[in-house]
N, C-alpha and C positions, 0 to 999 in steps of 0.2 A: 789530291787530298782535299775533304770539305773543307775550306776557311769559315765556314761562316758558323755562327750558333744561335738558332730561332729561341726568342724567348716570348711566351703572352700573359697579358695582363686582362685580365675578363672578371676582376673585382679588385675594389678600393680597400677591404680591411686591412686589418693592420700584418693579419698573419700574409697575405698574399704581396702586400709590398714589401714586406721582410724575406718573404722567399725570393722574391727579383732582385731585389739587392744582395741577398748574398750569392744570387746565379750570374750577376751581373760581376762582383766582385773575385768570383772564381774564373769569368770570362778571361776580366783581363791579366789573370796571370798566365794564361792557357797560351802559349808561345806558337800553338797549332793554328790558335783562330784569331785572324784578323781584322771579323768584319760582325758588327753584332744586329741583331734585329730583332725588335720591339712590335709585335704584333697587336693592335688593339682592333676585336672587330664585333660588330654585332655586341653591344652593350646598353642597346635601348632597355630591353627585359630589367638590367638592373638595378635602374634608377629607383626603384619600388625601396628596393633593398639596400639601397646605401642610404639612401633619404630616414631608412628606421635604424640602420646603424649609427646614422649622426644623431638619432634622437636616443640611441642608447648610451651614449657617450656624455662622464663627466666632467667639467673641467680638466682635473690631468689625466683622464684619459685623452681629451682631447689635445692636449699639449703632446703627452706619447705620440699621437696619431699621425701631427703634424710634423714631428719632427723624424719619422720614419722616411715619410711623404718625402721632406726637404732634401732627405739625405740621399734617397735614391733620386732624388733629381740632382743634384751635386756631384753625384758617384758617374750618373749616367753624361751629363754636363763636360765635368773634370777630365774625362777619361784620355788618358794618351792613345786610345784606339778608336777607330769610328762606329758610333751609334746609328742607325737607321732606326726612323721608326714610322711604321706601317700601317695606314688606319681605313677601315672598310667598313661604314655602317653610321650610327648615331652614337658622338663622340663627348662625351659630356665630362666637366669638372678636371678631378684630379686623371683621369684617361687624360684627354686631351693636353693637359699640362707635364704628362713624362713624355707625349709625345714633343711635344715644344722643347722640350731639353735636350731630345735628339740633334743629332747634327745636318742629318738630314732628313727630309719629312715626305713620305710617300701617299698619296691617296687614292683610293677608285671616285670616281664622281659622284657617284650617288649619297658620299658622307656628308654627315653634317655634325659642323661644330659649335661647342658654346659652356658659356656656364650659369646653369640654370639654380646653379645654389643659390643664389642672389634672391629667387624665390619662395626660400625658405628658408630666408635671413642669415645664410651664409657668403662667404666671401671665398673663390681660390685664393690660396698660400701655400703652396708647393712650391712656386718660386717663377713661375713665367709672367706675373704682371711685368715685374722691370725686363726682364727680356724681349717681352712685349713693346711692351714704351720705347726700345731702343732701337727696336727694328721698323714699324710702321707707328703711323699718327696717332699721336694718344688719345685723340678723339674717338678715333674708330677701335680705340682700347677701351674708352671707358663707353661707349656704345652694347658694345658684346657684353661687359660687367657688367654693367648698371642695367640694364634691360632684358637680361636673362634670354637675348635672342638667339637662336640657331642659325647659324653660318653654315652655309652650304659651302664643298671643297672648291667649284669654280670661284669663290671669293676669295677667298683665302690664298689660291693659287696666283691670283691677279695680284694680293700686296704681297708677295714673294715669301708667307711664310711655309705651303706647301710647295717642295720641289716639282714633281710628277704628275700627272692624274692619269689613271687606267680606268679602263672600262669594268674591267674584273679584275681578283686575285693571280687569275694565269696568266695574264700579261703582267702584270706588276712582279709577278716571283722570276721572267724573264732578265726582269729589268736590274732585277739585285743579283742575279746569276752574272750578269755584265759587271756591277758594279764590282760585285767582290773580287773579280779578273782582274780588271784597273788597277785596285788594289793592290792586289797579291805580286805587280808589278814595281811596285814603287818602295823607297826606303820606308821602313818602318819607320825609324827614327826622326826621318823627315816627315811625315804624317803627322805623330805625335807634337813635334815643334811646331806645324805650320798650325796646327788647333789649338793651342795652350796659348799661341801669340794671338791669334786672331779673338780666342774668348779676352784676353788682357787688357788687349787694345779695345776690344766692345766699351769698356766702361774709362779709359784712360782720357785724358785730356791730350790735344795734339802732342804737345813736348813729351810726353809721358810714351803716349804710344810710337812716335820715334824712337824711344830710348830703347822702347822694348822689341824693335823692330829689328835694330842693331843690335842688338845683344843677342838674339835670338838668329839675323844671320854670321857673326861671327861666331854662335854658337857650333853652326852646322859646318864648321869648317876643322871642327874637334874629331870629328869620327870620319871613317875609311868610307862610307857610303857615298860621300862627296865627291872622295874621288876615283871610287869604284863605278858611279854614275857620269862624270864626265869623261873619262878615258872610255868604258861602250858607246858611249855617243858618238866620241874622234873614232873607234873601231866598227862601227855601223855593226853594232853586236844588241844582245839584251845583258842588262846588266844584274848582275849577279850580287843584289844586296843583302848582307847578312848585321849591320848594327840595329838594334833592336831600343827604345828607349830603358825599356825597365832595367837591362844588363847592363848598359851605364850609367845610369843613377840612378838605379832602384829604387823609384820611385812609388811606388808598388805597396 
């Protein structure tokens, strides 16, 4: 059975990140698919074109815009399922930025990344500045911002925010054919937990992110997965997970 469901992004308006978000938010109810994938590629051609749609935009439209943007970065973020996201080509602004909200982040080498709205006196606010800051130096944060420069994927790959680099898209679709197996392997439920703590603790304070460390593993000690995965382990078996997070706290 496919686990996985391709989804692309190849414009910024408002109608095409309302369509991802609500494919995105159909995803994770879809009990079939485990594993989701954000493809951004080849979006040099249309920088032309976003650049005249920000110039058609008024105030609240602009506000609508942004908070479309935030949401489907939030939705994609949030998710108790894994997000991949895919990038081949010249990655600019709000692209670049759903990809960052991904969980994990795949590249061919040839991409480059950046936000060149800077150069026409715009700012990203999708929501990866502070993700940004939290992950690597805010120098080299406020470098890419404030200079509107193109970051090529071996940089990027070097301060750990791209997982992967491939030569081309055929090796890379290899590499998620693996990935989603992994997956398809492991308790859902525990998925779900170990990324909901790990975004928690991003932003907690040490005492804070202890707390939530513990709570989160006496969490997993609630459902059969637990111990449907340690009994195949003593049985030198594969084990046979069926808790799901959304079916215990419908979260959803």
């Amino acid at each position: 059975m496919e686990t996985i469901s391709y989804f692309e992004l190849n414009s910024l308006d408002i109608a095409n990140l309302e369509k991802l978000y609500n494919e995105i938010k159909i995803f994770l109810k879809d009990k079939a698919k485990d594993l989701a994938v954000i493809k951004v590629c080849k979006v040099e051609n249309h920088i032309s074109e976003h650049i005249k749609l920000m110039n058609e935009l008024n105030e609240k439209e602009a506000k609508k815009y942004i908070l479309i943007g935030q949401s489907l970065f939030l939705t994609i973020y949030n998710a108790k399922k894994i997000v991949l996201g895919v990038a081949d080509g010249y990655i600019f602004d709000g692209f670049f930025e759903i990809l960052l909200a991904c969980d994990l982040f795949f590249s061919t080498k040839k991409s480059e990344f950046g936000f060149p709205c800077i150069n026409y006196g715009l700012i990203p606010a999708f929501g990866s500045l502070k993700l940004l800051c939290r992950g690597i130096f805010e120098q080299f944060v406020k470098y890419i911002v404030l200079t509107g420069a193109m970051i090529n994927a071996e940089d990027l790959y070097n301060k750990g925010i791209i997982n992967k680099l491939f030569e081309n898209m055929r090796s890379c679709q290899k590499d998620i054919d693996a990935l989603a197996k992994n997956f398809s392997n492991k308790s859902k439920f525990a998925l779900g937990l170990a990324k909901e703590s790990i975004n928690h603790t991003l932003f907690a304070s040490l005492e804070d992110a202890l707390l939530i460390e513990q709570n989160a593993f006496c969490l997993s000690f609630s459902n059969d997965d637990r111990i449907e995965g340690i009994r195949a382990f003593l049985e030198k078996r594969r084990p046979n997970f069926k808790n799901r997070w959304e079916d215990i706290y419908n979260t959803l």
